[in-house]
VEXDOKOL-929079 format. One record per residue (C-alpha): x, y, z; residue in three letters. Coordinates in pm, 1 decimal. Layout:
// VEXDOKOL-929079
<node <X Y Z> "ALA">;
...
// end
This chain:
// VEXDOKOL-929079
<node <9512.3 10936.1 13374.6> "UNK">;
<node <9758.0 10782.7 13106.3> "UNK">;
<node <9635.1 10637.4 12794.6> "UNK">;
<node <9738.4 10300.0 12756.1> "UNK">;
<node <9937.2 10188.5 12473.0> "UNK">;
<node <9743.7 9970.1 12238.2> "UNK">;
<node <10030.3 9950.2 11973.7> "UNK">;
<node <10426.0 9974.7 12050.8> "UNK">;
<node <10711.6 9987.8 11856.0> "UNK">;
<node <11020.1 9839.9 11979.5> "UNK">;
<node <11378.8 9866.5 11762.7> "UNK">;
<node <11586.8 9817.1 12087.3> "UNK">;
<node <11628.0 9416.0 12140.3> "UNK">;
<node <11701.8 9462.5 12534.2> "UNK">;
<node <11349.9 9654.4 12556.6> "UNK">;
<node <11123.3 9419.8 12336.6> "UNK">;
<node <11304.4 9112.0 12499.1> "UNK">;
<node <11220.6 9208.1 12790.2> "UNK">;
<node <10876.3 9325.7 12736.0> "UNK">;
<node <10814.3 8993.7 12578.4> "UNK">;
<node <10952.0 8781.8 12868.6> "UNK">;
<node <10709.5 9017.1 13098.3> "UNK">;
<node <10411.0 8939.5 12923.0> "UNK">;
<node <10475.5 8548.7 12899.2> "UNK">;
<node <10505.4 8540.0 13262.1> "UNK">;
<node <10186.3 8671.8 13297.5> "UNK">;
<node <9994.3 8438.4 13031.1> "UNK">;
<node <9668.4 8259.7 13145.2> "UNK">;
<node <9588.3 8059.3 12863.4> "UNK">;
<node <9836.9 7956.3 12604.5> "UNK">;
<node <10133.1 8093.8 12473.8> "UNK">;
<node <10251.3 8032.5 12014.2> "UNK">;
<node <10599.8 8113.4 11945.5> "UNK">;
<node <10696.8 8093.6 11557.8> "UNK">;
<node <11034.8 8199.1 11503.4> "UNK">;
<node <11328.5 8098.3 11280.4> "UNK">;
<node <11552.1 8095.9 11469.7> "UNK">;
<node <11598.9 8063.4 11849.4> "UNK">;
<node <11937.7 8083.4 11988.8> "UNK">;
<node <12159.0 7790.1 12182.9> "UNK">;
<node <12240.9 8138.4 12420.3> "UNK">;
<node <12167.5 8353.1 12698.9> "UNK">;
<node <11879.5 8450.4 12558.7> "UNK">;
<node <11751.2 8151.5 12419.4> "UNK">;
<node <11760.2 8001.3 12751.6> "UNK">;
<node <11584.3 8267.1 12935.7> "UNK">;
<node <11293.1 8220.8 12700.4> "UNK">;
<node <11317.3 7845.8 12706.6> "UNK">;
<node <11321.2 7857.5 13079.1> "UNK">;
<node <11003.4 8098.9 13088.6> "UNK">;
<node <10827.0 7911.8 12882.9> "UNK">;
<node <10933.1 7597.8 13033.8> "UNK">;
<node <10758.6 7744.6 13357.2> "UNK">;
<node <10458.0 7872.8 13196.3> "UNK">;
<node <10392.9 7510.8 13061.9> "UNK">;
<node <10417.1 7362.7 13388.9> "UNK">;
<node <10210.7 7604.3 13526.2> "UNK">;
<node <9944.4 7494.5 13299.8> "UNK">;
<node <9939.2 7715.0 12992.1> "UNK">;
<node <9948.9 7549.0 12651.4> "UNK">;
<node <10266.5 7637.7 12470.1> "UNK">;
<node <10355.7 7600.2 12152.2> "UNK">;
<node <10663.0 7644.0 11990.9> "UNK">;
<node <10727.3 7646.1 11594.1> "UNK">;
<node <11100.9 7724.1 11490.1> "UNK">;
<node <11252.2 7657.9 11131.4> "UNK">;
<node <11443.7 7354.9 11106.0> "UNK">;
<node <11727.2 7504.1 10947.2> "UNK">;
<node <11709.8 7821.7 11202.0> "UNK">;
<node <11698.1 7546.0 11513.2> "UNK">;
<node <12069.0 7481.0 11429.6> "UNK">;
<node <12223.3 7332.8 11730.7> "UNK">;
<node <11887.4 7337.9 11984.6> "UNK">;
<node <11736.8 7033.1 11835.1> "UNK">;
<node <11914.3 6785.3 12074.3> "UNK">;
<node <11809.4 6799.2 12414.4> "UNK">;
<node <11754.8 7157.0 12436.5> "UNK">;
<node <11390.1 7127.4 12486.8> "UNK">;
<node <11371.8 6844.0 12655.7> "UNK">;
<node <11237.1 6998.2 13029.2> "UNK">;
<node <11017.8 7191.2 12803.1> "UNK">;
<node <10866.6 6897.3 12685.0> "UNK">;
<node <10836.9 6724.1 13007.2> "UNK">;
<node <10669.2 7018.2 13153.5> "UNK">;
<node <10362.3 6956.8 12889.3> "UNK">;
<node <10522.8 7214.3 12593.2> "UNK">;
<node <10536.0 7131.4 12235.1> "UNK">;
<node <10808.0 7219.5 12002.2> "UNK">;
<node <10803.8 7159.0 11618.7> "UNK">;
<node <11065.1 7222.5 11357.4> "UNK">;
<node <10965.6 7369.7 11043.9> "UNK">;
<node <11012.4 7165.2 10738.1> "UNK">;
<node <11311.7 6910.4 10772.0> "UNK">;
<node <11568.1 6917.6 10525.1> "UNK">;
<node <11555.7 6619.3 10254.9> "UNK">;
<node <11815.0 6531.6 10065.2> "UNK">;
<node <11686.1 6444.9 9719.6> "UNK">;
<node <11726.4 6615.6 9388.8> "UNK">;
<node <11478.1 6925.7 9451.5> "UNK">;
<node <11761.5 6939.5 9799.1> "UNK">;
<node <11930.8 7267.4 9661.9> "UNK">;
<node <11618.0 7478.8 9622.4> "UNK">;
<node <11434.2 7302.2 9875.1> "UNK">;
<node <11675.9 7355.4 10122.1> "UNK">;
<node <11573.0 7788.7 10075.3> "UNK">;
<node <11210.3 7731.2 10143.9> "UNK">;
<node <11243.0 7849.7 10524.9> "UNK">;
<node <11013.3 7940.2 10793.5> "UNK">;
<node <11106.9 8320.7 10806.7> "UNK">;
<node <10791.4 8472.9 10995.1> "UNK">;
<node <10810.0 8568.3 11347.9> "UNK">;
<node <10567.4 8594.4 11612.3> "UNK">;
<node <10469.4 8587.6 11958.0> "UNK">;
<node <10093.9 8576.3 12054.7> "UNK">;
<node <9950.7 8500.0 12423.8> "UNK">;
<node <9610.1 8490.7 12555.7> "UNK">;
<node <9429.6 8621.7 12251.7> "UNK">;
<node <9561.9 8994.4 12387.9> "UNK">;
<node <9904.5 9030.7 12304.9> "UNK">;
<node <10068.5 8973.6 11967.2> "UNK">;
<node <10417.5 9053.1 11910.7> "UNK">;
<node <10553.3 9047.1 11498.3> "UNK">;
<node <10844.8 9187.3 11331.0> "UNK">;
<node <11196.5 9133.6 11209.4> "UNK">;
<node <11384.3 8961.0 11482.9> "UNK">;
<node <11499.5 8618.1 11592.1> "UNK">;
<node <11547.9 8497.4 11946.6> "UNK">;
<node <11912.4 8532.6 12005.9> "UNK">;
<node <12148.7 8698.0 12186.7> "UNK">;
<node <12339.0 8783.4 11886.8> "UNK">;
<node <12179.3 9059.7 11748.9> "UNK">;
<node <12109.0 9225.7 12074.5> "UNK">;
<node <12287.3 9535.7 11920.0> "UNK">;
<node <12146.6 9507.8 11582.2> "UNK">;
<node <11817.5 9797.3 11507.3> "UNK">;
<node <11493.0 9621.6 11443.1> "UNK">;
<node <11170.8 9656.3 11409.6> "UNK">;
<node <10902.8 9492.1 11646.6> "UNK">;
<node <10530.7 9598.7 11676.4> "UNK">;
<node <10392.5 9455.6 11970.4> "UNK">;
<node <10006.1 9495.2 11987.2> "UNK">;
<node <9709.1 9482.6 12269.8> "UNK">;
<node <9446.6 9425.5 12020.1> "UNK">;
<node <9186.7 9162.7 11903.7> "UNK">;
<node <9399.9 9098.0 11593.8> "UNK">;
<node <9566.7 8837.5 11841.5> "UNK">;
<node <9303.1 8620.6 11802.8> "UNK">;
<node <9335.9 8672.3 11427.3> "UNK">;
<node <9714.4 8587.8 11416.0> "UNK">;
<node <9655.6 8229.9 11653.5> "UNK">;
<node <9439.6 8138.0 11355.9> "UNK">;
<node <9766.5 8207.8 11097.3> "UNK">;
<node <10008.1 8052.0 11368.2> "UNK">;
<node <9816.8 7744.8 11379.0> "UNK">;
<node <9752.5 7648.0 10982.0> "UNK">;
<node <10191.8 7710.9 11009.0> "UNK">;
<node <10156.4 7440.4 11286.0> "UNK">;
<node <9934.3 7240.5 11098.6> "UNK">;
<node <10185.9 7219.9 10755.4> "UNK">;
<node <10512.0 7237.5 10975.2> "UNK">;
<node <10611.8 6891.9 10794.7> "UNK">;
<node <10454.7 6917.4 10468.4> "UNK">;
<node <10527.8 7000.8 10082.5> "UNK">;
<node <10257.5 6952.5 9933.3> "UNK">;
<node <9995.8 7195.2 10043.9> "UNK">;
<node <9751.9 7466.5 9904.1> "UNK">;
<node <9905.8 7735.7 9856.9> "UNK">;
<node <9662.0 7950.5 9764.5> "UNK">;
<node <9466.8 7928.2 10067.4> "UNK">;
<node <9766.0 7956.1 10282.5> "UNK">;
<node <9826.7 8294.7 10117.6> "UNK">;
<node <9467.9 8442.5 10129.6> "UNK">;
<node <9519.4 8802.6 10248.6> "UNK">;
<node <9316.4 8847.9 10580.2> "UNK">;
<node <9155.2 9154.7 10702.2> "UNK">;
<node <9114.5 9270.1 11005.6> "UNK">;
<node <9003.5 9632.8 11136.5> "UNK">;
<node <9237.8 9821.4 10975.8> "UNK">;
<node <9491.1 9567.4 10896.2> "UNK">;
<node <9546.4 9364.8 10619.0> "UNK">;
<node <9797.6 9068.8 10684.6> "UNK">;
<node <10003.9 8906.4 10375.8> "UNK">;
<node <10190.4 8608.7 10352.5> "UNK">;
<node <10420.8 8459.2 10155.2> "UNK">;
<node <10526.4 8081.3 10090.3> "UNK">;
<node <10777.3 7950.3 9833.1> "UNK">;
<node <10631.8 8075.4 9527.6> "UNK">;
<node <10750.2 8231.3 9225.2> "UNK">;
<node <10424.3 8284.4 9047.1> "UNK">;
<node <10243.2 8448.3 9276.5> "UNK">;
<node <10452.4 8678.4 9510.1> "UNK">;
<node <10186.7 8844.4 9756.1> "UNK">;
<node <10427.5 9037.8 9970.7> "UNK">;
<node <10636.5 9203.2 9623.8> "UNK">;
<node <10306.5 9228.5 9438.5> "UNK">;
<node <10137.5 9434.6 9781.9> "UNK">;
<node <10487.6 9672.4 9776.0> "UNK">;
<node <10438.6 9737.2 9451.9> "UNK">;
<node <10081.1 9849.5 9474.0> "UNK">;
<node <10166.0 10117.5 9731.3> "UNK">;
<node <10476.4 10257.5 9533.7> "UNK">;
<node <10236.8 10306.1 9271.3> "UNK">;
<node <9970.6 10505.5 9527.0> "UNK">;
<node <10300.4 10719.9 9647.5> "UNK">;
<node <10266.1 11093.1 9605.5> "UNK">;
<node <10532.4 11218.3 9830.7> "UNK">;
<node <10755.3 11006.8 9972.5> "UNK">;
<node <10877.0 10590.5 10027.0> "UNK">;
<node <11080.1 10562.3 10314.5> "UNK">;
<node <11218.6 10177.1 10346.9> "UNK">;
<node <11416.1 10011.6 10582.8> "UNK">;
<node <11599.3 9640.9 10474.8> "UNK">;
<node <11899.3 9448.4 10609.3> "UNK">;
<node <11893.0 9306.9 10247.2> "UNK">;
<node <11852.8 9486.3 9883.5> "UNK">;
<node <11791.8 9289.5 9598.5> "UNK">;
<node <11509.9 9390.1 9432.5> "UNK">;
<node <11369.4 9173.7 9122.5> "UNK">;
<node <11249.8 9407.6 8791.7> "UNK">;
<node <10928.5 9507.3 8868.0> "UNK">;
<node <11018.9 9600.6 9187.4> "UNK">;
<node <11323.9 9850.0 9064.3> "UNK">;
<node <11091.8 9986.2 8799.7> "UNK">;
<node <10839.5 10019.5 9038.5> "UNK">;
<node <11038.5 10288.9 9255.1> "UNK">;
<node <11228.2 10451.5 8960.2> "UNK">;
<node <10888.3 10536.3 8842.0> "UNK">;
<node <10783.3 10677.0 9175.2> "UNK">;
<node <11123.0 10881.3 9148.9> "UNK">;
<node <10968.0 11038.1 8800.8> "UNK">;
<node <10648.5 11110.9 8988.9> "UNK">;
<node <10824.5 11337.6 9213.5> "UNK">;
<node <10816.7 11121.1 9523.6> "UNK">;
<node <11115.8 11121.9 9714.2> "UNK">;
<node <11219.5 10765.2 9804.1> "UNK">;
<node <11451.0 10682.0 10059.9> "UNK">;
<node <11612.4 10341.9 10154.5> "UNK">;
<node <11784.0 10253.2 10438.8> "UNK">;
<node <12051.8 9983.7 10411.6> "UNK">;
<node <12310.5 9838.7 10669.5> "UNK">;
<node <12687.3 9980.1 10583.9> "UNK">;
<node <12751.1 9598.9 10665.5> "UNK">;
<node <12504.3 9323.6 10722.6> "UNK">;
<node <12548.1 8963.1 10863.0> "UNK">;
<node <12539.7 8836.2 10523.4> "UNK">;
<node <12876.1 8990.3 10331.8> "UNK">;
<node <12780.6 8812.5 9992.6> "UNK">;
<node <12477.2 8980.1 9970.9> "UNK">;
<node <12659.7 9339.9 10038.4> "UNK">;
<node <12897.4 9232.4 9749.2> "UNK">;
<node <12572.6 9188.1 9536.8> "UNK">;
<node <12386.3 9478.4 9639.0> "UNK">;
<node <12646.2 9705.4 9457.7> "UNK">;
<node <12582.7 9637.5 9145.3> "UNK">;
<node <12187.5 9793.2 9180.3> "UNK">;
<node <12300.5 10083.3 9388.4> "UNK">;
<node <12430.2 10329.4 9159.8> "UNK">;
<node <12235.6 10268.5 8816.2> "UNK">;
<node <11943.0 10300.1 9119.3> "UNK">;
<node <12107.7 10636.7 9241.9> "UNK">;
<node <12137.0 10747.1 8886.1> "UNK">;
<node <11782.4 10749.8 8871.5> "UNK">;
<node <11731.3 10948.4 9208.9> "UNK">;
<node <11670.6 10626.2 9450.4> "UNK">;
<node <11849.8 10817.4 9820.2> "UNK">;
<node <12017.4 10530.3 9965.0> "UNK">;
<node <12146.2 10612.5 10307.8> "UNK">;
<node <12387.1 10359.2 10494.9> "UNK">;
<node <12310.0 10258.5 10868.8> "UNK">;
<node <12650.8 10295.4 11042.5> "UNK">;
<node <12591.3 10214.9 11407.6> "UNK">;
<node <12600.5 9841.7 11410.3> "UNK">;
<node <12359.2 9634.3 11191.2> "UNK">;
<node <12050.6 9731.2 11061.4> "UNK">;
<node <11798.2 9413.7 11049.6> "UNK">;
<node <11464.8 9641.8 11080.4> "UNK">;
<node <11193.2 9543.5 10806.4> "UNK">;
<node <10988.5 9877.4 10771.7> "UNK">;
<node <10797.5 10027.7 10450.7> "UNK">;
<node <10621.5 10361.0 10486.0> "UNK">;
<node <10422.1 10571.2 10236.5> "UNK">;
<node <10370.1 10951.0 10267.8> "UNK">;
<node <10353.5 10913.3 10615.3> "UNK">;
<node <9989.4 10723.2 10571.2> "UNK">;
<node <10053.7 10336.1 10476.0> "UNK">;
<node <10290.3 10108.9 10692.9> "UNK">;
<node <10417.2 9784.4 10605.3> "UNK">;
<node <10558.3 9606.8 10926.9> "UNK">;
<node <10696.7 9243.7 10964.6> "UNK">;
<node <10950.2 8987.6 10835.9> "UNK">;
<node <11001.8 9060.7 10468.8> "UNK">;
<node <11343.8 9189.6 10294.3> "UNK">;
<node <11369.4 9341.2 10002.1> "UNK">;
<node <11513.3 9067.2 9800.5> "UNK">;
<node <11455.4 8743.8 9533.3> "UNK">;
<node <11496.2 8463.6 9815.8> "UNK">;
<node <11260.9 8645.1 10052.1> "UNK">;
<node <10989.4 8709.5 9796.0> "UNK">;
<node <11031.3 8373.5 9590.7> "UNK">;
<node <11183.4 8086.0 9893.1> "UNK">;
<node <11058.9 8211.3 10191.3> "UNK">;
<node <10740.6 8179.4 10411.0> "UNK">;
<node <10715.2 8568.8 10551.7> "UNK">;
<node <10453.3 8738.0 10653.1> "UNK">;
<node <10345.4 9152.2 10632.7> "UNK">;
<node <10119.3 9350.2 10848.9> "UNK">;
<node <9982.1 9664.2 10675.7> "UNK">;
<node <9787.9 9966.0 10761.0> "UNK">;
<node <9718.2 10298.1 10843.7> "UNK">;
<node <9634.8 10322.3 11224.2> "UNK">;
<node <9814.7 10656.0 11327.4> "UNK">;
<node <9929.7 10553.3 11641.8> "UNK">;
<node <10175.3 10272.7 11475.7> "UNK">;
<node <10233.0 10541.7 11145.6> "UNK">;
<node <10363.6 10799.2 11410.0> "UNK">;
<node <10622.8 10540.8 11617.3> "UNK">;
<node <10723.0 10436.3 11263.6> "UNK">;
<node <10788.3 10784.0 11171.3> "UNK">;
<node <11017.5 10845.7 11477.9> "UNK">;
<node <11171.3 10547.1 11412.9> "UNK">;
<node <11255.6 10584.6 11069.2> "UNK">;
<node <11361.8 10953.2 11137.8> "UNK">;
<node <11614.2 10827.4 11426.6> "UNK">;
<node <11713.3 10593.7 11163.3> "UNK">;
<node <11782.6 10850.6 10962.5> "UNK">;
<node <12040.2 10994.3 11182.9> "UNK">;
<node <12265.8 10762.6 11203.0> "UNK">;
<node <12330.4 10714.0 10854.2> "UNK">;
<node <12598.9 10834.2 10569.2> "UNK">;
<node <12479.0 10898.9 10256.4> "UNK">;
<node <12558.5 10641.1 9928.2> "UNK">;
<node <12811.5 10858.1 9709.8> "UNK">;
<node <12763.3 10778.4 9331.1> "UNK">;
<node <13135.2 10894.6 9248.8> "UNK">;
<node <13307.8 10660.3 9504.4> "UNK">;
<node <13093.9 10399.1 9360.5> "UNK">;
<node <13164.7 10445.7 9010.1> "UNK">;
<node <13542.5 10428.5 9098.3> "UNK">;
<node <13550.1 10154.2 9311.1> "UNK">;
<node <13838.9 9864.6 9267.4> "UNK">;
<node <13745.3 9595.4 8948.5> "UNK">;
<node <13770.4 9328.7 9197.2> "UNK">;
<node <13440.2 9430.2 9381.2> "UNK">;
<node <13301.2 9445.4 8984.4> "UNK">;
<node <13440.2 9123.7 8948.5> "UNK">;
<node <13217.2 8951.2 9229.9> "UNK">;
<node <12979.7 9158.9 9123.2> "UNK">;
<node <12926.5 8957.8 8832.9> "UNK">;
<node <13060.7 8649.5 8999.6> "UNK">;
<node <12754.6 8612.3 9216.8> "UNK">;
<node <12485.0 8757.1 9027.3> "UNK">;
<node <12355.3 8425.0 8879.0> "UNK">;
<node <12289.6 8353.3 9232.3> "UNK">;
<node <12099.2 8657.5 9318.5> "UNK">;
<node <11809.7 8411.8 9354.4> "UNK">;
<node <11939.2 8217.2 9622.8> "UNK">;
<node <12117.3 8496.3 9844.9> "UNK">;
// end
């Protein structure tokens, strides 16, 4: 008899999309959707049509998407959905006022997919058909921590249209069997998600393997994993050879090879892009969720981080990051240091910005 599969990770986007529209078909009870963004596509219909059915079917569905992220949807997309009984808020409409530029960064990043107190989905990807090619990284888990992850979905629903909030209460770490969840909302004083990263690079004893569409680390963070690299522990980061962001590849460069110098492996993802958001230490502690490795996620954005040890998820993530892995080039310090002054030039250009990108 086959053991079923409590915890699954998904880096295809034609798998986990699929898997996800399954299980929504089949949802009793209610269905929370918090994404940022959902796409005017394909694929954006197929889930607005599901859930569309499901809500006229008599489940309770809710649907939180980032204002920004909502783009073009926001007129008349939803509009069966609503008549069928669904609800659909946007995340934190965009004022313009003097805070506007700053303001306008603190988005609704986190994504997640939880039905019927059994099924929890959470990771790195939007609903779109955009990125259907793109590797990411999707845990989708038959476990009571559903229940625990309505509870986080709804305080989001609660504050969708505030800024003024405690903060501190909504980033109380939660445990939960073996899991410890941490969030992140705009806040430069007290960055949970950076601060929890940190505390595991300092635990390493063998090896950091981390996967990020986007690589700008803050000080602490650098320091953190050159002094991991004087331990001995061999860390390894991932990177797309091009992301959907080209600014941030122009920044990127300039940490790269003083990072290199020190004995930081970076390894470029060549077969499409790579939007995966996966931390792993000595093959024992995962980190699993929304969060990039970079000043706007850790200081703008609300994200959120599962972490733990189970060794059913540890052993997917291996596999994954190993298949990773293989379809990478390495980052060559030489070609780097010789590369044309105009690169250097934007280098500097956009590093005061490094905040914001």
């Amino acid at each position: 008899m086959t053991k079923p599969v409590k915890y699954q990770l998904f880096s295809d986007p034609w798998k986990y999309y699929g898997k996800m529209l399954e299980d929504i078909e089949s949802a009793q009870t209610y269905i929370y959707l918090e994404t940022f963004r959902l796409g005017n596509d394909v694929m954006g219909e197929r889930f607005r049509d599901k859930l569309t059915k499901a809500a006229s079917n008599g489940v309770e569905v809710k649907l939180l998407i980032d204002y920004w992220g909502a783009g073009s949807i926001r007129t008349g997309f939803f509009d069966d959905f609503v008549k069928a009984g669904g609800e659909v808020r946007y995340f934190k409409k965009i004022k313009y006022n003097f805070d506007f530029f700053t303001r306008s960064h603190r988005r609704n990043h986190r994504k997640l997919l939880l039905i019927d107190d059994k099924v929890s989905y959470l990771g790195s990807s939007n609903i779109t058909g955009y990125n259907l090619n793109w590797r990411e990284s999707v845990l989708r888990m038959e476990s009571s921590i559903t229940s625990v992850l309505q509870k986080l979905f709804m305080q989001d629903y609660k504050i969708y249209n505030r800024y003024i909030f405690s903060k501190a209460y909504y980033t109380r770490p939660v445990r939960h069997d073996d899991f410890e969840i941490v969030r992140d909302v705009p806040l430069i004083t007290q960055k949970k998600i950076n601060n929890k990263f940190i505390f595991y690079i300092k635990q390493a004893k063998v090896s950091i393997n981390i996967e990020t569409p986007y690589f700008l680390p803050g000080f602490m963070l650098r320091k953190s994993l050159m002094d991991a690299v004087h331990r001995g522990v061999k860390v390894n980061i991932y990177l797309p050879k091009k992301s959907d962001v080209n600014l941030v590849d122009i920044l990127r460069n300039k940490y790269l090879g003083p990072l290199s110098k020190r004995g930081i492996n970076f390894l470029f993802f060549e077969s499409n892009n790579l939007h995966a958001k996966i931390f792993l230490v000595d093959d024992k502690v995962f980190g699993i969720g929304s969060s990039n490795f970079d000043y706007r996620s850790f200081r703008y954005m609300f994200k959120i981080m599962l972490f733990g040890s189970k060794k059913e998820i540890v052993q997917q993530i291996i596999y994954h990051v190993e298949e990773t892995r293989q379809h990478t080039i390495p980052f060559v310090f030489e070609q780097w240091k010789n590369r044309p002054p105009i690169e250097k030039f934007f280098e500097w250009l956009l590093l005061p910005f490094r905040h914001l990108l």
